[in-house]
N, C-alpha and C positions, 0 to 999 in steps of 0.2 A: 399239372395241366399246362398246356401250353398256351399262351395268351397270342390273341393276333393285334397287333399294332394297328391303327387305323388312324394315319394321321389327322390335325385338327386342319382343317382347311383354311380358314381362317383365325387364330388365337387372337385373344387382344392382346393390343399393343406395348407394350411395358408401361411407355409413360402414363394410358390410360390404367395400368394395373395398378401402379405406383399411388396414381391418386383414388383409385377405389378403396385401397388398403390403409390409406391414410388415418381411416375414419370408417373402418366398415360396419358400425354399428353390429347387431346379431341376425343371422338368420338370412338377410337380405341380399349379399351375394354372390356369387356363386363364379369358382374356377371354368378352366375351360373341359376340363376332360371328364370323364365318368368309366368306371367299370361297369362292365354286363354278363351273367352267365349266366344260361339257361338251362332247367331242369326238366326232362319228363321220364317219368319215370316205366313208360314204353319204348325209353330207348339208352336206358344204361346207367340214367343219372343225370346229375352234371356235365353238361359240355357247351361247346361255340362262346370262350371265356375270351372279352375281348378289351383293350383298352381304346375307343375311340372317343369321340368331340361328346361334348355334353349336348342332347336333344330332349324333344317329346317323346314319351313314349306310345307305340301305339299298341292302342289295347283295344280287343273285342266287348263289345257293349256287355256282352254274355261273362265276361271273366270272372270269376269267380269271389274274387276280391269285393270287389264290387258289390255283390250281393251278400255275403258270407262272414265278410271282414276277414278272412285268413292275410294277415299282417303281419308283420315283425321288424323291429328296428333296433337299431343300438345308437351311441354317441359318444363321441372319444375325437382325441384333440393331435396334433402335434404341434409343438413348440421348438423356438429359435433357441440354438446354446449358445453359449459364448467363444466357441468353437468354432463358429458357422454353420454346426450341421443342425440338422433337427432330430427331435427325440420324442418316443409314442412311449405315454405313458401306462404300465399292465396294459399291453393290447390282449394280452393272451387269454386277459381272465374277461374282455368284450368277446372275444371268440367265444368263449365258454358259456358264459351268458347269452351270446346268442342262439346256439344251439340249445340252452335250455328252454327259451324261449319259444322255438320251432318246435320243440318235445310237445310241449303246455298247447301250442296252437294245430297239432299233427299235421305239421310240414317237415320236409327232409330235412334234416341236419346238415348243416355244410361244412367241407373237413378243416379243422383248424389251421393248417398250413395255409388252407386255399384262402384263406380268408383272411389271411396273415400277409398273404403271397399280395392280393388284391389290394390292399392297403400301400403295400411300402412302392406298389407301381403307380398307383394314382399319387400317393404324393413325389416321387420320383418324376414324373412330368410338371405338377402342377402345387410344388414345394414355395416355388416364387411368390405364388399368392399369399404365405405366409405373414401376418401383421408383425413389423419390427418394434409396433406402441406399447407402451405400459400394459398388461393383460389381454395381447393381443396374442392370438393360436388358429390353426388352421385345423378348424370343425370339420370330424367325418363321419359321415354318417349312412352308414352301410342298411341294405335293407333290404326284403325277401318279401314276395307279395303270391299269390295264386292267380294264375295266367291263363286258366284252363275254361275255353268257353263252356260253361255246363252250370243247366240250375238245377241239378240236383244237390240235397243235402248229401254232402260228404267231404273226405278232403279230398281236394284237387289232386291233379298227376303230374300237372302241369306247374309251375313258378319262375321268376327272373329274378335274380339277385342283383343288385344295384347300389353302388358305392359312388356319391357324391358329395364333392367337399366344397367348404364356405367361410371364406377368411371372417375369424371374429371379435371386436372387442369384449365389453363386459357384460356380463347378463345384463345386470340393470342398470337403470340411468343414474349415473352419479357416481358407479362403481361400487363397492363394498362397504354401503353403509347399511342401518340398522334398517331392517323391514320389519311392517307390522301386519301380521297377519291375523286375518278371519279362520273364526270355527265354525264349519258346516256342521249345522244341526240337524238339516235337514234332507243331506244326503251323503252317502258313502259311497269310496274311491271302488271298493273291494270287498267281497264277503269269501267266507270257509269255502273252501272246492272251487275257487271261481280263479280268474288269470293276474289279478293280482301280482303275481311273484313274478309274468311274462311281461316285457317292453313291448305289448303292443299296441296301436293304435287309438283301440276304443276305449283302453283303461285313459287315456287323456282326453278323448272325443267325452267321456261322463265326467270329468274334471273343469269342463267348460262352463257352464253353467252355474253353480257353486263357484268358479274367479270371479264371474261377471259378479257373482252377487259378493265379492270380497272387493272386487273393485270399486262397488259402487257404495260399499261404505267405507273407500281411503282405504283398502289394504293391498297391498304388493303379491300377496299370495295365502291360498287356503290352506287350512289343516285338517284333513280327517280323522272322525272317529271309527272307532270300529262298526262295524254291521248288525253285531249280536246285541251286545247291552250300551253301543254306543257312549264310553265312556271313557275307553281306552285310547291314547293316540297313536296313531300309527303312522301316517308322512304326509308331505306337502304335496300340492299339486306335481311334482316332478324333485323333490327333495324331501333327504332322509333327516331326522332331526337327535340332536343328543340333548341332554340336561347336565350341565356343570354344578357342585355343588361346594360348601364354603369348606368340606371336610376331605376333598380330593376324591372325591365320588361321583363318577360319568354313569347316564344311567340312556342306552339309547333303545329304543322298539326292537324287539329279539324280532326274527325272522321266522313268521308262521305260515308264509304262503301266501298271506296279503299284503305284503309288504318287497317292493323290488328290493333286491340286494344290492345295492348301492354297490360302485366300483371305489368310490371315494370314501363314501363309507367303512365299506372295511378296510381304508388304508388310514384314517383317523383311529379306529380302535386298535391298531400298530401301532401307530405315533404317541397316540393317548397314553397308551402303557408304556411306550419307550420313555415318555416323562416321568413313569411312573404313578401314572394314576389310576386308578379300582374302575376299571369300565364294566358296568354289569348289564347286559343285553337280558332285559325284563320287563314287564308291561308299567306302563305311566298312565295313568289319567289324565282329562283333565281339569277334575277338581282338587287331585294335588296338585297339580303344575302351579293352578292359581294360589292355594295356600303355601307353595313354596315360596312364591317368587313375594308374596305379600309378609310371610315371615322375614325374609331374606334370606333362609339359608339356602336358596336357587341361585344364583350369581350372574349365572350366564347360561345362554339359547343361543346353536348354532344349527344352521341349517345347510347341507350341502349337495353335493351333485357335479357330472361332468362341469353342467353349463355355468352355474355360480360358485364352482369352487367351495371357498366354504363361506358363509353370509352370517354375519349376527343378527336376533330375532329381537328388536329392542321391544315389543309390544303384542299383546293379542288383545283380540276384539271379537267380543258376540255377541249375539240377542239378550244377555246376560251382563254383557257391562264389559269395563276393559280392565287390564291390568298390564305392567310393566316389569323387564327382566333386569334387574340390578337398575344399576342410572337409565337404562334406555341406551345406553352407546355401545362402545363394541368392548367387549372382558377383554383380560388379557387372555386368556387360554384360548380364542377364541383367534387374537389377532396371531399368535402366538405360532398356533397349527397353522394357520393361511400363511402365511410367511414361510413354514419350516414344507408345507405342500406343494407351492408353486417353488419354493425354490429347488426342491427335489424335481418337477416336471420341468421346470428351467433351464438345468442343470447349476446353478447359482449354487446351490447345496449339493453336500457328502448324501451319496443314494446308498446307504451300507444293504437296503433289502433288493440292491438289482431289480428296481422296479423298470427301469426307462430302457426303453431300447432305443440305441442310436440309429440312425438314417443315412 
């Protein structure tokens, strides 16, 4: 598809870039460009794919979104090499994940290339914004919404797809130390048949509620249990979680549809085995997690994800009492894979699985 170039009218000024990128904490701000393409499906599909300045969008009160939540998003990074150029790490399997996403939410699919194509142009303008700081990468975060003024239930005809990116340091404050997380007792991320397994919107818009109440007793981030017998663990507010054990035994939430599929995720059960160790994707409790980790033969709790890479879990805490994963610090298996992960998205490390595409 052919993009139309739409120059920025005004970009910011390097030196002002220079020092936003300094320090750009997460989330907060934002390059100058954006990609745009527009779907109806009364007129061929996909078309008017454009690169211009990053704006508001405007939307009819009536849109469909709005009312419906037909949403969908992904989040993926690029990184400085020691090369000079930059490097997307598996973009292909965000492609892929996004369209399954759009399957789950019955919005069109949008074609891999194109979605491939829309990435490597947005960072090809606006690559400079890139953080040259210790665990600094340039967030992108592409998205598909229902644009179609109608309140009727159904799916939309109508959507825009939208790719905007945001220079960023570390998830949390402090960088990669130990978090203690809350278990929600009292509510579930995802249940059987439900979108779960989709990156959309309202499975974090129901994640809100259950933070507050992790945050407000001192925790960094929740854990859910399952829906059914509530027992089982399944993942974090936006992070998949594994169990390290003292016998070379990974044990992480097998994938049943309520649980996102993690990009990072499945590139830790690569690594994991690449060390050699027995990763079994099978269901955990967690009333053995806590007789694990009180026996000691649990050693280490990592938690991972685009945004925090991968994180050690030094603590859990619930209505139930608390408990601690080895010392409370970070394993080595744990510092071990972050290290051998960011330095493959780096390029600081040998990539033997062709995961990074260069720029």
């Amino acid at each position: 598809m052919d993009f139309k170039h739409i120059p920025h009218p005004a970009p910011v000024p390097g030196e002002t870039r220079a020092e936003a990128i300094a320090d750009p904490g997460f989330g907060k701000i934002f390059t100058d460009h954006m990609v745009v393409i527009d779907y109806d499906a009364d007129k061929g599909g996909w078309h008017s794919a454009k690169l211009c300045a990053r704006e508001p969008i405007a939307l009819d009160p009536a849109a469909a979104v709005l009312h419906y939540a037909q949403e969908i998003f992904e989040g993926m990074k690029a990184y400085h090499h020691p090369d000079g150029s930059l490097g997307l790490f598996r973009p292909e399997q965000n492609a892929r994940r996004f369209n399954a996403s759009a399957r789950r939410m019955a919005m069109p699919e949008l074609p891999e290339e194109l979605f491939l194509d829309s990435i490597k142009r947005l960072v090809g303008v606006d690559g400079g914004w890139t953080p040259t700081i210790d665990g600094g990468a340039l967030y992108l975060r592409p998205f598909m919404f229902a644009s179609e003024a109608f309140l009727g239930v159904r799916p939309a005809r109508q959507y825009k797809y939208i790719l905007i990116a945001s220079p960023v340091g570390g998830y949390f404050k402090g960088g990669a130390k130990p978090v203690k997380i809350w278990v929600s007792r009292n509510y579930t991320r995802a249940a059987p048949g439900g979108t779960g397994a989709a990156k959309t919107g309202g499975n974090y818009a129901a994640s809100l509620v259950p933070q507050s109440e992790g945050i407000e007793n001192g925790c960094d981030q929740v854990v859910f249990l399952d829906a059914v017998e509530k027992k089982w663990i399944e993942e974090l507010g936006g992070m998949n979680l594994f169990f390290v054990f003292d016998d070379g035994t990974v044990i992480t939430p097998p994938l049943t549809g309520t649980i996102l599929p993690g990009i990072t995720r499945d590139s830790l059960v690569h690594l994991l085995r690449e060390e050699g160790l027995n990763v079994r994707e099978e269901p955990y409790s967690i009333d053995q997690w806590r007789a694990d980790a009180v026996k000691g033969n649990l050693i280490e709790t990592m938690a991972c994800g685009t945004a925090a890479v991968v994180t050690p879990v030094g603590s859990v805490v619930g209505p139930d009492g608390e408990f601690s994963i080895g010392s409370g610090g970070t394993g080595q298996i744990t510092h071990k894979l972050r290290e051998k992960l960011v330095g493959i998205q780096t390029g600081a490390v040998a990539d033997p699985n062709n995961w990074v595409v260069k720029l």
